[in-house]
Structure formats: C-alpha cells, structure tokens
C-alpha positions as CSV (number, residue, x, y, z in Angstrom):
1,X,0.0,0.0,0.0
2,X,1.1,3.7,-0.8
3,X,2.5,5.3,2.6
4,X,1.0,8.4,1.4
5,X,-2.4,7.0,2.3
6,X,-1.5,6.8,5.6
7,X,-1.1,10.6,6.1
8,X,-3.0,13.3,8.2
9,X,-2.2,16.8,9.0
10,X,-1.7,17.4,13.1
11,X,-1.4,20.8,14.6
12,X,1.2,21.3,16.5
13,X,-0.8,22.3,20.1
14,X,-2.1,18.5,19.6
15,X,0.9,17.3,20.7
16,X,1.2,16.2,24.4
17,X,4.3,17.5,25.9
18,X,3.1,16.5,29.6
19,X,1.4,13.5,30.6
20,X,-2.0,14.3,32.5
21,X,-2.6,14.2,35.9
22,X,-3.8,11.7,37.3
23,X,-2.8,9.2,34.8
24,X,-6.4,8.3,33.8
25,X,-7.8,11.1,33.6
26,X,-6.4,10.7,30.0
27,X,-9.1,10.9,27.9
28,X,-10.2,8.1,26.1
29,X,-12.2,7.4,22.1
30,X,-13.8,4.4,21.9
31,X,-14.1,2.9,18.4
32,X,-16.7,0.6,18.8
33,X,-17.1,-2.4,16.1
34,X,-19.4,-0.8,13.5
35,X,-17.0,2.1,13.6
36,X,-19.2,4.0,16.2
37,X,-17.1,6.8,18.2
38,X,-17.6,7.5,21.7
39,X,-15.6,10.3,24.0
40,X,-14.6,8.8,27.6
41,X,-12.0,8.9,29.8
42,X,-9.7,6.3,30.8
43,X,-10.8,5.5,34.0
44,X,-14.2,4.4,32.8
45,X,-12.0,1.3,31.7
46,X,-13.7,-1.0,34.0
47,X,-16.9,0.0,32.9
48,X,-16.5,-0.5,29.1
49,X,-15.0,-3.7,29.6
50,X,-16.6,-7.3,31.0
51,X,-15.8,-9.6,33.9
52,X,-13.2,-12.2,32.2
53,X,-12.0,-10.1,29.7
54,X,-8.3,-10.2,29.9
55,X,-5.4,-7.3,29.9
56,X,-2.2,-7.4,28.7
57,X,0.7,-5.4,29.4
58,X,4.4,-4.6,28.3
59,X,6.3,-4.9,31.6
60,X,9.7,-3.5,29.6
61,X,11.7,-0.9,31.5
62,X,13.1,2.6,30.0
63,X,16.5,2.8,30.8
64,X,18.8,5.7,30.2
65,X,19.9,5.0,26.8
66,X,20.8,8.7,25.5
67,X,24.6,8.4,25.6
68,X,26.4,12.0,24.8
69,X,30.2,11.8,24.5
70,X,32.7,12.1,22.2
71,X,35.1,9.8,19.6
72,X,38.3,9.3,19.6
73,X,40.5,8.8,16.5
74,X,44.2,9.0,16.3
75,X,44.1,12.0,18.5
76,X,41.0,13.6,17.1
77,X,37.7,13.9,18.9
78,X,34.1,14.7,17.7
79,X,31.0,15.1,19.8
80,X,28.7,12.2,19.1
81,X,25.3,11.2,20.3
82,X,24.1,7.5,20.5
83,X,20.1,6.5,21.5
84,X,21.0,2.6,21.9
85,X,18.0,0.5,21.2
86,X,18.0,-3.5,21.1
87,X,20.7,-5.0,23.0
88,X,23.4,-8.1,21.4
89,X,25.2,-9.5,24.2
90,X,26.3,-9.0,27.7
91,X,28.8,-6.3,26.2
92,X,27.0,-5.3,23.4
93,X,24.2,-2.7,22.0
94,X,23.0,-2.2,18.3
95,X,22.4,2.2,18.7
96,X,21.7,5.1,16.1
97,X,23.8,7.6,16.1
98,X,23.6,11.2,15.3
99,X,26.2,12.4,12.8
100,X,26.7,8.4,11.9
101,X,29.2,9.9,9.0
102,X,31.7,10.5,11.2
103,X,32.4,7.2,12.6
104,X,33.4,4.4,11.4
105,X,34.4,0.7,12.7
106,X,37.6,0.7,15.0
107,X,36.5,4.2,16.6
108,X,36.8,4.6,20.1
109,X,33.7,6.3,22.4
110,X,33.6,7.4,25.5
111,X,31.0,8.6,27.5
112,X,30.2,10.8,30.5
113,X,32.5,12.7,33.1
114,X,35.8,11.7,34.3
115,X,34.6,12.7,38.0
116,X,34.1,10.6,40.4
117,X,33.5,13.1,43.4
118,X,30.5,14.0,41.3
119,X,29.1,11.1,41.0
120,X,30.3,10.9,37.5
121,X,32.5,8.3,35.6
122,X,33.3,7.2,32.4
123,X,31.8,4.5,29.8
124,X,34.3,3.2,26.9
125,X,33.9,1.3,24.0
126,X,34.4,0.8,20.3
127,X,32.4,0.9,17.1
128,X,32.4,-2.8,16.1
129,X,30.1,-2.6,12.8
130,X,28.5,-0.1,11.1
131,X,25.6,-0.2,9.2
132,X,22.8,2.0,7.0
133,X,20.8,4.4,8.5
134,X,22.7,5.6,11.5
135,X,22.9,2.6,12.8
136,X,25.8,1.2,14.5
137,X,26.9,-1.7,16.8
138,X,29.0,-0.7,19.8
139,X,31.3,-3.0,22.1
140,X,31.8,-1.2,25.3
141,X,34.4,-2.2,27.8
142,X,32.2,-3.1,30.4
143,X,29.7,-6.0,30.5
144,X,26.3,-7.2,32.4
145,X,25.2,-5.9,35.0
146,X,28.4,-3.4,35.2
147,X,27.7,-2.2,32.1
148,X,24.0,-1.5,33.1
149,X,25.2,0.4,36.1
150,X,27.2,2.5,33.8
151,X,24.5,3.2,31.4
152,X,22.4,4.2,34.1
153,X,25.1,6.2,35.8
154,X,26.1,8.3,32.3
155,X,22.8,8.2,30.6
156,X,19.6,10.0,29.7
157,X,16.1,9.6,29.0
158,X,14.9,8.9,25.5
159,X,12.6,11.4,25.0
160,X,10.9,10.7,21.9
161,X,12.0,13.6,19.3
162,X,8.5,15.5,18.6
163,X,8.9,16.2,22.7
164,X,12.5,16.6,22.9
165,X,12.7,18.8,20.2
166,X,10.5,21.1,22.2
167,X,11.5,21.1,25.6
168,X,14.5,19.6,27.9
169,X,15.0,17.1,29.7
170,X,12.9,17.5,33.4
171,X,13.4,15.4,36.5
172,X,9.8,14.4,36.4
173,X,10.4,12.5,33.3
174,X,12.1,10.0,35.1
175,X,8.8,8.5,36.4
176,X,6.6,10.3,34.1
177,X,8.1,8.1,31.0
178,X,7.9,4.9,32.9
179,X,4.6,2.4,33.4
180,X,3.8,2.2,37.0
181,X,4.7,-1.9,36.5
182,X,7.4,-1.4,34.6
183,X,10.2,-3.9,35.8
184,X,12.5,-5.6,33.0
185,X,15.2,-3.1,32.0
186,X,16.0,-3.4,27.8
187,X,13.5,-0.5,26.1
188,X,14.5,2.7,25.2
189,X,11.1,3.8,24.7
190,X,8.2,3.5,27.4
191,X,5.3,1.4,26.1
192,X,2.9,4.6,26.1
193,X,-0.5,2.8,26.1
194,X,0.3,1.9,30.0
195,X,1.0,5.1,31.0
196,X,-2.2,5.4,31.8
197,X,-2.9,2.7,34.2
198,X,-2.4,3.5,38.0
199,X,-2.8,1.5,40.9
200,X,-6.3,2.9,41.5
201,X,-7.9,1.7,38.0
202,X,-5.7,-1.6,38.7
203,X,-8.0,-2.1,42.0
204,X,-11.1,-0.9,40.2
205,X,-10.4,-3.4,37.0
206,X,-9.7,-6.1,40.0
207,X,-13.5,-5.7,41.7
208,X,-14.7,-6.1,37.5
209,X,-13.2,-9.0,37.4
210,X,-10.3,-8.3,34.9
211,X,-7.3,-9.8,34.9
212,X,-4.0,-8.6,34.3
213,X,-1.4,-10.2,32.6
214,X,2.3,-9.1,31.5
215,X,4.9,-9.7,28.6
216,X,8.0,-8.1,27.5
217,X,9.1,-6.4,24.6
218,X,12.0,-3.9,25.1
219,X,10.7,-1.2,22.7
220,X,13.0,0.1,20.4
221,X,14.0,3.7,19.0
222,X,13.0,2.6,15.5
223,X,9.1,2.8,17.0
224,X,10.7,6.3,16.3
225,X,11.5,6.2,13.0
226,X,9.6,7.6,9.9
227,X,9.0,5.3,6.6
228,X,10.8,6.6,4.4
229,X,9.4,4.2,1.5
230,X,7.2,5.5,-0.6
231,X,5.5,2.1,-0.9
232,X,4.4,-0.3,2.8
233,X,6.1,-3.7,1.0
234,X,9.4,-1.8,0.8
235,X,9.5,-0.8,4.6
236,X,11.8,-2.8,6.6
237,X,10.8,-3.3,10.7
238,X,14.0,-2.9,13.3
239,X,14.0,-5.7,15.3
240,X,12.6,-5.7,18.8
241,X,13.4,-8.4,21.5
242,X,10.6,-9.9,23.3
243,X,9.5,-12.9,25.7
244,X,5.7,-14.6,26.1
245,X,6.3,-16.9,29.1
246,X,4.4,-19.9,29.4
247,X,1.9,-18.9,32.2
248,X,1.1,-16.1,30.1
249,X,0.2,-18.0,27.3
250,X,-1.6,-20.8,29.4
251,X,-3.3,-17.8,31.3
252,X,-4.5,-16.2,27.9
253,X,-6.1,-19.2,26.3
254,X,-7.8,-20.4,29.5
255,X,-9.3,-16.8,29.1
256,X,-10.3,-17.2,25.9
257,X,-11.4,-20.9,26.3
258,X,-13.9,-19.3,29.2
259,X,-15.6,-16.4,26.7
260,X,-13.2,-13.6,27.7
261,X,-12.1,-11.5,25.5
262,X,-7.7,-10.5,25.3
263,X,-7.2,-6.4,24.8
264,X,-3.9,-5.9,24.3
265,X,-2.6,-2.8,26.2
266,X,-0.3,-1.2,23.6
267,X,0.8,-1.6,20.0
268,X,4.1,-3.3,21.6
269,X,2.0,-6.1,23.7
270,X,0.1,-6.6,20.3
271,X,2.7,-7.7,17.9
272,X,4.5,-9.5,20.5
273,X,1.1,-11.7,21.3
274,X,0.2,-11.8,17.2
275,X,3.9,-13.2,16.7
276,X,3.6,-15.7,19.3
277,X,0.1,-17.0,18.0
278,X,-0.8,-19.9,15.9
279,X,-3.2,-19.3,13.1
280,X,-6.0,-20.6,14.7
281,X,-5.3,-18.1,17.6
282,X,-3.8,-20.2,20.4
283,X,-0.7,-18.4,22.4
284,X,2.5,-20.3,22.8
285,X,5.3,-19.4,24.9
286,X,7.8,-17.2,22.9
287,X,10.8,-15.7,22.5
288,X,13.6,-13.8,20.7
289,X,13.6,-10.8,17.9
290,X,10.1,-9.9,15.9
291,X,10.3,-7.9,13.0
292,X,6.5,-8.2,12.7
293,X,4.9,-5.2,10.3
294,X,1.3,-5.1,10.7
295,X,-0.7,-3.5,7.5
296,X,-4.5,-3.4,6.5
297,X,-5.0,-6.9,5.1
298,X,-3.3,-8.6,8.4
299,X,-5.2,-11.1,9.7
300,X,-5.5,-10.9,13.4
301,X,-5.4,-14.1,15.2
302,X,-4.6,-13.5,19.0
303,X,-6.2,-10.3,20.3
304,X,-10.2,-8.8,20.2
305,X,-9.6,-5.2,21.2
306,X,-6.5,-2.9,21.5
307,X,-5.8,0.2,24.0
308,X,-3.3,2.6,22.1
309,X,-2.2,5.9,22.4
310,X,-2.9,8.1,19.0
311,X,0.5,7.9,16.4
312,X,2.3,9.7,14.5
313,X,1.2,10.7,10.2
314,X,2.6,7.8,8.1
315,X,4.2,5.8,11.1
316,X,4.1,1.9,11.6
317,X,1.8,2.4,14.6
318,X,-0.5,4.0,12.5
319,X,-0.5,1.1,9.9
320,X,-1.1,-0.9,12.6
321,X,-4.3,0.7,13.6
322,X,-6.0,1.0,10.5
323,X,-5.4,-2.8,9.8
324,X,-7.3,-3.2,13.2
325,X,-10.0,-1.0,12.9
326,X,-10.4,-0.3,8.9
327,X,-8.4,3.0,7.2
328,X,-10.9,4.9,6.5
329,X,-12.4,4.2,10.2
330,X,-9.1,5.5,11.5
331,X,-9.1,8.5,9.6
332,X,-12.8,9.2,10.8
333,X,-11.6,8.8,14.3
334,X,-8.2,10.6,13.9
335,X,-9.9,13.6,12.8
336,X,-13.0,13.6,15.4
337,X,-9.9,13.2,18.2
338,X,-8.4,16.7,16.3
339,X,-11.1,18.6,16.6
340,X,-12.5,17.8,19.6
341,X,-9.0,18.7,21.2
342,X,-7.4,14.8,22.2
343,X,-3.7,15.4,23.0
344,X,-1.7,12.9,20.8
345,X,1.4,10.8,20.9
346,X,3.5,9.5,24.4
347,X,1.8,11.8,26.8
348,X,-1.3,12.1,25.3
349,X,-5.0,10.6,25.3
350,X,-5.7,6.7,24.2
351,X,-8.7,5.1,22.6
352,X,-10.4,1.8,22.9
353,X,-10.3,0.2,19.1
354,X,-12.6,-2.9,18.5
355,X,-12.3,-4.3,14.9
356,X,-15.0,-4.3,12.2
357,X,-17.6,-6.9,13.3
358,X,-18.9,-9.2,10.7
359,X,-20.4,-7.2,7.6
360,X,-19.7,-3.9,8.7
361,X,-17.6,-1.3,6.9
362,X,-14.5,-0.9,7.7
C-alpha cells in the first residue's frame, strides 16, 4: 500500500508535551465495532470492559539509553550522540547515532565525566560494525550488570523527538516516561499505552473481574523512526526483542477458552502476542527478535480489542491501527480526536479500538 495513504495533518498544540494528571484522567475514544465513536476517559475502563476479559501489558523498563560523548581517533575527537535500542550480548548494543558519517568501525567512544567526586564516571567502547541508516553496533568495555550500572550512571532519557525537540529534559520525566509496573530493563522507549494505568484503576479493574497479565518487549528507537518508502512492502521493521512466558500463554487461552475477550494494552504487547500465535489463535510461549509489520490486510489471530495511544502521520503504529480498525475508520476517528481537542502521541490521550464486526464497513 502507498504510505502516502496513511497521512494526516496534526497541529502542532495536539501534541502532548506533559502527561495528564492523574494518569487516567487521559481521555479516552472508543471505536466501537461498526465504527461508532464514543468520548470517555480512561478510568471508565472497567466500565467499558466485561468480567473475564483479559489485559495485557508490556512490563519492559526505559533505561537511560541517550549516551552523549565524544570519539576518539588518532588523537582527534568529535561530539557524538548514541540513543542505543535492542541490545546483542552481555557487552553489546546495536544504537543510532547522530552524525553516523563521522564514525566508522575501530572508533573509540567514551562517554560521561571523568569525575568521580561528582558522581560521575566514564563509559568506553568501540564501534564494532556499522551499518545504514545511522545505525551502529557498539562494544563497550564493560559487561552485564556493570555495564547496566554505567549506562544508568552516564545516561539519559529517551525522550521521543516530537517532545525533545520542544522542551528539555525534566526530573519528572524520570517516572513520568515509565509504566507504573514497569520492571525488566532493555526499552529505550516507554510502552505509552500503560502510561495510563495507576494502581487505582488496577484495584477498580480487579473488583470487574479483569485480569491482568504481563509480557516483554523492550521497545525500540525505530518505533521512532519515519517510513521513508514510498511504498508499505518496501519498509523494513528494526528488530525488537521480546519474551511470552508460558503462564502467560496458558493464562491467555484459559481466558479465551472461558468467553473472555484478550485487549492488548499497547501496540508493543500486540505484535509480540500476534507473533507468538498460531493461526488458529492459540498463544504459545515465545521468545527472541520480531520484525513483525502489521498492515491493513493482516489477519489478526490472538487479540479482540486494542488500547493505544494516537500515532504519528505515516508511522508503523498508525498502519497498525488502520489494519485493526479499517483505514478509513481510523481516519474518521483521527480527525474527530483533532477537533475535539485529544492530545496525541507518548503523553497524550488513548482510545479503545474494536475491529469491524462481521459485515460492517470498515
């Protein structure tokens, strides 16, 4: 399919450059599955959904993986500027950097502030490939759990670039950018769809008689990245490391097997659940990269409703969406959320998409 289809115009004050407060009182569209639209807000969750319907979450952990520093080259040093985003080994991390052209393999790195009485330090290593795109593969000096020390030590947040580019860095971002169950570090972006959630609509869901379940997908800074193809089958996905344990996948089918209904909570949790599905929809314990590109046409197998945030013009996410809920659906909604003032992307609102239900237009 043409990218261009997937296009829309946002203004700029659409953007969310602050999460709300509380957490759900996020407002919240409900695509319903004859491509009804309905405004609520995100703590009317447990209302919308039924007892036995089942969540599930991305439990993956931002880490600090904004690295600033500087290469060194037979005596000559540059500034450079690393997000790292999927991790190789103990000692390595696959990263994009800024200014890509001025590295090149061999090149030495070092990061942070030769300071220990301010709680600085230094982080070393080398540029052990170098690929297309900005992308390079970096071997630091340090390894496991040291090496996540480090990284935590030098590091910043990943602030996706359409907030970054419009305000600093703040301490709050530290918790703001992280789910409240957050707890396997590896993702360089926070899986925005459970930003919402907070321990009070986690007790209110609880009484409803929804259960909550967790997987992992350490989110990538290619969820970033725009598509530069002017054509969906020429688009290649950056890989993204995830696990589906086996009591997840037990968990989820008994669900199913019983008449609930699985709502994935986030586009990540949904293409790590549809990669781990058979085609007749039953979950199996997974793990390891997924380059899975969802596009209208997709077949869904393993999830009846999905909890997103609203994406970027001509993104994967967006793809994603409209292969859910119908294109032209998508565009509807997109365009109500606009003008009826939604805040969109990482700290904005979510909706509630069902697909099409049988014989309805898409």
């Amino acid at each position: 399919m043409k990218v261009d289809l997937f296009d829309f115009d946002l203004p700029p004050e659409r953007i969310a450059l602050r999460p709300a407060e509380p957490r759900d009182a996020s407002r919240l569209l409900v695509v319903d599955g004859n491509g009804g639209l309905t405004d609520r807000v995100v703590r009317d969750l447990p209302d919308l959904l039924e007892p036995g319907d089942a969540l599930v979450f991305n439990d993956t952990r931002v880490i600090p993986a904004q690295l600033e520093g500087v290469r060194d080259r037979d005596g000559a040093t540059a500034n450079v500027s690393l997000t790292l985003h999927m991790r190789v080994d103990a000692s390595r991390w696959r990263a994009f950097a800024k200014g890509a052209k001025k590295l090149k393999t061999g090149d030495r790195l070092r990061f942070g502030e030769d300071n220990p009485a301010c709680g600085g330090g230094l982080l070393d290593g080398t540029v052990a490939w170098k690929g297309s795109g900005g992308e390079i593969e970096i071997a630091f000096d340090l390894a496991g759990p040291v090496l996540d020390e480090a990284i935590a030590r030098v590091g910043h947040v990943p602030l996706p670039p359409y907030i970054a580019t419009r305000r600093g860095e703040e301490a709050r971002d530290l918790a703001d950018y992280q789910t409240i169950y957050a707890r396997e570090d590896g993702a360089v972006a926070a899986p925005t769809a459970g930003l919402h959630f907070t321990e009070e609509l986690f007790a209110r869901l609880d009484e409803r008689g929804i259960s909550r379940h967790f997987v992992t997908l350490h989110v990538g800074a290619g969820t970033f990245l725009p598509v530069k193809a002017d054509d969906t089958e020429n688009h290649t996905m950056h890989a993204e490391v995830g696990v589906v344990s086996g009591e997840t996948a037990d968990a989820l089918n008994r669900a199913r097997a019983d008449g609930g209904r699985i709502i994935a909570v986030g586009t990540t949790s949904l293409r790590l659940l549809e990669q781990a599905a058979d085609e007749d929809g039953t979950i199996r314990p997974w793990q390891g990269p997924t380059r899975l590109f969802i596009t209208p046409g997709y077949k869904f197998r393993a999830i009846d409703a999905l909890m997103t945030n609203f994406h970027l013009p001509r993104s994967t996410l967006f793809m994603l969406v409209s292969a859910l809920c119908g294109l032209e659906t998508m565009q509807r909604a997109y365009a109500h959320a606009i003008e009826s003032g939604y805040r969109f992307y990482s700290y904005g609102d979510a909706c509630l998409l069902y697909p099409p239900k049988t014989g309805s237009a898409a």
